[in-house]
ROVO-818377 format. One line per field, with one value per residue (C-alpha): residue number from 1; x, y, z; residue in one letter. Coordinates in nm, 4 decimals, decimal comma, padded with zeros to 6 digits, m for minus. Example, Ala and Ser with C-alpha at 12.3 -4.5 7.8 and 13.67 -1.06 7.14 Angstrom:
num 1 | 2
east 01,2300 | 01,3670
north m00,4500 | m00,1060
up 00,7800 | 00,7140
residuo a | s
//
This chain:
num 1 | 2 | 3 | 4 | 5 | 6 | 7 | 8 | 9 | 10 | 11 | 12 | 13 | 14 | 15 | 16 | 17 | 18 | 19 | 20 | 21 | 22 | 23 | 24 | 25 | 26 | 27 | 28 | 29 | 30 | 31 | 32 | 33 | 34 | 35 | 36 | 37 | 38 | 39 | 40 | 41 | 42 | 43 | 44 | 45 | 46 | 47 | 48 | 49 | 50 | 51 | 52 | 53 | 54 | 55 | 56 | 57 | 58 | 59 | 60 | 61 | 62 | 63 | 64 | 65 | 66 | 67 | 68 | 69 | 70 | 71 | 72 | 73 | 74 | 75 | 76 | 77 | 78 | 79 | 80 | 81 | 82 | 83 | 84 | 85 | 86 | 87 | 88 | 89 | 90 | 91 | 92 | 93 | 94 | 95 | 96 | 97 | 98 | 99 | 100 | 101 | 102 | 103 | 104 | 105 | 106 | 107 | 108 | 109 | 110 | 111 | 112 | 113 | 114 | 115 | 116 | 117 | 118 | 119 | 120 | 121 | 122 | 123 | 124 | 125 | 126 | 127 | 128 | 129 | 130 | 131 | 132 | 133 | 134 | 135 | 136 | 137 | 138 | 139 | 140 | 141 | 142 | 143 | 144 | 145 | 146 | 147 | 148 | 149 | 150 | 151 | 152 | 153 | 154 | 155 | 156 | 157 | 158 | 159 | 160 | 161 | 162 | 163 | 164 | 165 | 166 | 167 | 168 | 169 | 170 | 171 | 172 | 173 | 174 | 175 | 176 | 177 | 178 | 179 | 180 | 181 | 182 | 183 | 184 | 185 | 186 | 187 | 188 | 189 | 190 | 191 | 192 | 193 | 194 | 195 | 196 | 197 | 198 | 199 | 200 | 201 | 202 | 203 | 204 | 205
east m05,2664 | m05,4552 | m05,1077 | m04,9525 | m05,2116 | m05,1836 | m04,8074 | m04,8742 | m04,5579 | m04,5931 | m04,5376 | m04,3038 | m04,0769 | m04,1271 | m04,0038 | m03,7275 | m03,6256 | m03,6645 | m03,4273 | m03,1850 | m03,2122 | m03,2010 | m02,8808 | m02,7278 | m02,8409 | m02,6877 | m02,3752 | m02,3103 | m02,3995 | m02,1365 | m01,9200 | m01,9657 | m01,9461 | m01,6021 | m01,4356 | m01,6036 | m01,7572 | m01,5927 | m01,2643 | m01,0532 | m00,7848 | m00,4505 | m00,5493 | m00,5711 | m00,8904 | m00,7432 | m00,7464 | m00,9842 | m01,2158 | m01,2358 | m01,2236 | m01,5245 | m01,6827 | m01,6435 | m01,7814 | m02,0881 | m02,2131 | m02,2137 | m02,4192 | m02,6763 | m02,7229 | m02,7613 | m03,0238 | m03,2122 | m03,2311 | m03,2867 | m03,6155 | m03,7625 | m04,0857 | m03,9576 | m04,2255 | m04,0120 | m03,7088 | m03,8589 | m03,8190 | m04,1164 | m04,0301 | m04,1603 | m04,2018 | m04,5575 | m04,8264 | m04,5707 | m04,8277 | m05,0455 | m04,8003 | m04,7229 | m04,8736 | m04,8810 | m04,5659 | m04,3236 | m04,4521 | m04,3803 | m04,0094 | m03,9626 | m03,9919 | m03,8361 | m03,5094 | m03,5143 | m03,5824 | m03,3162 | m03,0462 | m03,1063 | m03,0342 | m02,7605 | m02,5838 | m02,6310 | m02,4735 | m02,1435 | m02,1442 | m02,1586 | m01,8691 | m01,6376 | m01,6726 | m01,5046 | m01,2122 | m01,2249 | m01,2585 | m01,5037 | m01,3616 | m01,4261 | m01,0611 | m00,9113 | m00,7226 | m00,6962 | m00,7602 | m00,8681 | m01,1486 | m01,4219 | m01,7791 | m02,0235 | m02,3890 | m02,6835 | m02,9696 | m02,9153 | m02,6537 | m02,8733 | m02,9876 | m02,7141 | m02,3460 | m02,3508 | m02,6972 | m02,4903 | m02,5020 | m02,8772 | m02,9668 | m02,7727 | m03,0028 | m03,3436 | m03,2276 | m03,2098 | m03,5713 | m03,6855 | m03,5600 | m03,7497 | m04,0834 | m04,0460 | m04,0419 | m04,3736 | m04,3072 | m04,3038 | m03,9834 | m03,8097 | m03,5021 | m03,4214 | m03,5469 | m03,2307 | m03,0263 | m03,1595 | m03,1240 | m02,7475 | m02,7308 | m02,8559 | m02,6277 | m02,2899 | m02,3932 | m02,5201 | m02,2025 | m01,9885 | m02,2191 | m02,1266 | m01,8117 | m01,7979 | m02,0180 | m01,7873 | m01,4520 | m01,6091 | m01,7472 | m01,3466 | m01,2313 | m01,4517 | m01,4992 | m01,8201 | m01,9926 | m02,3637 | m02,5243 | m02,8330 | m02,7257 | m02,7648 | m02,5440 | m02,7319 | m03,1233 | m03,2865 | m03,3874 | m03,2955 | m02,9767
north 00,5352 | 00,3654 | 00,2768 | 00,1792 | m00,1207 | m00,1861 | m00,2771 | m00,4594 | m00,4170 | m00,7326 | m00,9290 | m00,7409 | m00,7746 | m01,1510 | m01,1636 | m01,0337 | m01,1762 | m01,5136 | m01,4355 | m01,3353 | m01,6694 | m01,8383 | m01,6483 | m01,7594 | m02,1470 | m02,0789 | m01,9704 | m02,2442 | m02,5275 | m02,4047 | m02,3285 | m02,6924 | m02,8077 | m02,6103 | m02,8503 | m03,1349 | m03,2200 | m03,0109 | m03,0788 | m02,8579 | m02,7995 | m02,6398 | m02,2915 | m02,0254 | m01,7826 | m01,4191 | m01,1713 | m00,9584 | m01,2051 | m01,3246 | m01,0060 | m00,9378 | m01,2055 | m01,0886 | m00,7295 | m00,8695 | m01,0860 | m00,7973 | m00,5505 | m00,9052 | m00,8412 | m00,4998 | m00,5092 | m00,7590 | m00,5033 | m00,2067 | m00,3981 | m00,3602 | m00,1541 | 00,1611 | 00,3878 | 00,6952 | 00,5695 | 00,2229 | m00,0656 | m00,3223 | m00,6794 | m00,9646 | m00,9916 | m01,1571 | m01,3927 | m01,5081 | m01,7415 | m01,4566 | m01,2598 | m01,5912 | m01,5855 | m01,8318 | m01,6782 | m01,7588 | m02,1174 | m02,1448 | m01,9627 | m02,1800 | m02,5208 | m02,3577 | m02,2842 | m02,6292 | m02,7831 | m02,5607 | m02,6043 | m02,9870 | m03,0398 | m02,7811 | m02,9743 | m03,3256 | m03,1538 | m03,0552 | m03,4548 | m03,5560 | m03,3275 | m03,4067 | m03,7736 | m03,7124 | m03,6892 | m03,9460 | m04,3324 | m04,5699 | m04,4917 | m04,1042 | m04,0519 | m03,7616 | m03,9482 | m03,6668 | m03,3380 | m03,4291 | m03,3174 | m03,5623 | m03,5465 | m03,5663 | m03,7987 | m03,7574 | m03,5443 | m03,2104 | m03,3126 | m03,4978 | m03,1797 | m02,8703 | m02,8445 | m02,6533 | m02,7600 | m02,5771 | m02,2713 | m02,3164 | m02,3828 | m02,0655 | m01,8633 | m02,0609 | m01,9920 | m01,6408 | m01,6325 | m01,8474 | m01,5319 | m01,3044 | m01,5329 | m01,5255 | m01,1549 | m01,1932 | m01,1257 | m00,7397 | m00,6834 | m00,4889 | m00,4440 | m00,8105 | m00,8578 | m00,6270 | m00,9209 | m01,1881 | m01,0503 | m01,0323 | m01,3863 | m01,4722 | m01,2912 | m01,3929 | m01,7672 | m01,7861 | m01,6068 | m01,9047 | m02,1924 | m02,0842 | m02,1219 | m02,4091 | m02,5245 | m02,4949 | m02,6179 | m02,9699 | m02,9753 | m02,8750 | m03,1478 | m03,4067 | m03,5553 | m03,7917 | m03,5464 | m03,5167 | m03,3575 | m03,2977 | m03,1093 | m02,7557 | m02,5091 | m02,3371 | m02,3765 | m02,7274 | m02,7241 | m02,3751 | m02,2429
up 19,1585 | 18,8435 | 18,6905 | 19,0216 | 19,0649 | 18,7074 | 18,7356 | 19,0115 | 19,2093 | 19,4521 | 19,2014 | 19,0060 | 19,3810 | 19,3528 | 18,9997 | 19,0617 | 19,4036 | 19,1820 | 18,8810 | 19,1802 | 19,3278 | 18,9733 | 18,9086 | 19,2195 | 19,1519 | 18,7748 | 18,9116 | 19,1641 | 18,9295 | 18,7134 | 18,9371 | 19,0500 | 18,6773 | 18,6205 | 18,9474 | 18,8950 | 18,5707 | 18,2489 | 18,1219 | 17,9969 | 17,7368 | 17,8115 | 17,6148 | 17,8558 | 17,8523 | 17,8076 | 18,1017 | 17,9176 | 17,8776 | 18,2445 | 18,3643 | 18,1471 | 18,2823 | 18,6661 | 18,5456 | 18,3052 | 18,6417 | 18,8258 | 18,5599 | 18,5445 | 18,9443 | 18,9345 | 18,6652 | 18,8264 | 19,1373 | 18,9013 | 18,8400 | 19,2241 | 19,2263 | 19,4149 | 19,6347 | 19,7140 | 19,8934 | 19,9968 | 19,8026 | 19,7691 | 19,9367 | 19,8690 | 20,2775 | 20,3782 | 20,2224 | 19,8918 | 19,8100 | 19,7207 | 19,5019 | 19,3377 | 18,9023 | 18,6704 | 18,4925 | 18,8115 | 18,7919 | 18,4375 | 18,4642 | 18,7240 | 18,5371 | 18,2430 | 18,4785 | 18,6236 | 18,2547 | 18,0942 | 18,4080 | 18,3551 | 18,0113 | 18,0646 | 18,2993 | 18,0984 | 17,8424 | 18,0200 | 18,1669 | 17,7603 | 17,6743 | 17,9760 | 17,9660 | 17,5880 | 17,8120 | 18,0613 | 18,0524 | 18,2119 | 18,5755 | 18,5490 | 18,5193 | 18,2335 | 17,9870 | 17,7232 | 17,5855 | 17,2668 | 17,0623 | 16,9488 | 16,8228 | 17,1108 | 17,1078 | 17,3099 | 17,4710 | 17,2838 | 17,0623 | 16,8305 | 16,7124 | 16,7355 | 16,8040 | 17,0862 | 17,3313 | 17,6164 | 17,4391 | 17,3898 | 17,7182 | 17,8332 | 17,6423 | 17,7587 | 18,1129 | 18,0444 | 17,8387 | 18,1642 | 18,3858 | 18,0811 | 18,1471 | 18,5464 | 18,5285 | 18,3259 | 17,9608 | 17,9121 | 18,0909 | 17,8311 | 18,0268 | 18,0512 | 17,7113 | 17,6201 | 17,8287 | 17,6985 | 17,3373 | 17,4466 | 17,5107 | 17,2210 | 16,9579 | 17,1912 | 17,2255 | 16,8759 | 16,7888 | 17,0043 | 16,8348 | 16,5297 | 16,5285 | 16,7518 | 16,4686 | 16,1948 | 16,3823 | 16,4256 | 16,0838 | 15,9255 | 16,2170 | 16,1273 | 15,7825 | 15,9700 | 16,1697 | 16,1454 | 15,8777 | 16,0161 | 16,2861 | 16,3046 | 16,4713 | 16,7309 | 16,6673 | 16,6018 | 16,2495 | 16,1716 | 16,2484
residuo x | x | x | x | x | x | x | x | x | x | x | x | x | x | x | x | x | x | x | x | x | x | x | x | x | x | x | x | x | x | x | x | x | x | x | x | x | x | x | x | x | x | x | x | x | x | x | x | x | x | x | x | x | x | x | x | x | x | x | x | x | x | x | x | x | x | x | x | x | x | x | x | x | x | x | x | x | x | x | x | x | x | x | x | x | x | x | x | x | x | x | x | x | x | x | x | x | x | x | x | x | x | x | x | x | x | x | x | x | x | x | x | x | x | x | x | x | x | x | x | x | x | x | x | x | x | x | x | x | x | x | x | x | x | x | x | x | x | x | x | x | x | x | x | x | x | x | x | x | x | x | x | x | x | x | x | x | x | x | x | x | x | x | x | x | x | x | x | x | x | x | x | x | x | x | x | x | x | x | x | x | x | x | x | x | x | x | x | x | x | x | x | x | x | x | x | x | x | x | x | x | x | x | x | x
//
């Protein structure tokens, strides 16, 4: 009984009905951002990979449900008086989502008006070195918000959730992985492109 009011499981229901909603945000805005605001090149993602994709959203669901306080066969809901299961660490992931999200999105704006001229219209495919918000600082600011979405989701579940700590530590290696290399292709393309700039971490990496 001690341990079962130690973990708190009201809240622990609110956490996670939370990252489920900020998953479902995160997917629509770039879903929205894929039809409206990115534009592509002509390469073709492989089957594999979009396929992995489909699956990896999935697994992210489940585990966010695997993380519902459980007492026998009932699930706790976050049902009445919100307000009251509501701590400082859903606050906090909250504006970190928004913040992240935001900067996310200005991001994919930057890199799809490369492509398109005053009027919004596509004129090419070409590659060329993007300015602005993020940019001043690492190649690949999408990539980093990604990951500060995900530690958001890690600080909305309220720190010590060692499960999504596991996701999150995911993130990071396969978006460092994709800044890295996105990282080096502009610096072989692009005899001018900022030194300063770091790969995937301001100031570090």
């Amino acid at each position: 009984q001690e341990f079962k009011a130690a973990v708190r499981p009201d809240y622990l229901a609110l956490s996670a009905f939370l990252v489920l909603v900020f998953l479902w945000l995160h997917s629509l805005r770039r879903l929205f951002e894929c039809l409206y605001v990115s534009v592509f090149s002509n390469v073709m993602i492989h089957v594999v990979q979009y396929c992995f994709g489909l699956v990896y959203y999935v697994l992210v669901g489940l585990t966010v449900l695997s993380q519902v306080p459980m007492d026998g066969r009932n699930a706790y809901v976050t049902g009445k008086n919100v307000l009251m299961q509501a701590r400082w660490f859903h606050i906090l992931g909250m504006m970190m989502f928004i913040w992240s999200s935001a900067h996310q999105y200005k991001c994919h704006v930057i890199l799809g008006n490369l492509r398109k001229n005053k009027a919004g219209v596509v004129i090419h495919c070409n590659h060329r070195i993007p300015f602005g918000d993020w940019f001043e600082y690492v190649s690949s600011p999408n990539y980093l918000a990604e990951l500060m979405i995900y530690v958001s989701m890690a600080v909305t579940f309220g720190f010590h959730n060692f499960t999504w700590w596991l996701v999150v530590t995911n993130v990071f290696f396969s978006q460092a992985l994709s800044a890295f290399l996105s990282h080096q292709f502009y610096k072989s393309k692009f005899v001018s492109y900022p030194k300063h700039r770091k790969a995937f971490l301001p100031f570090l990496f």
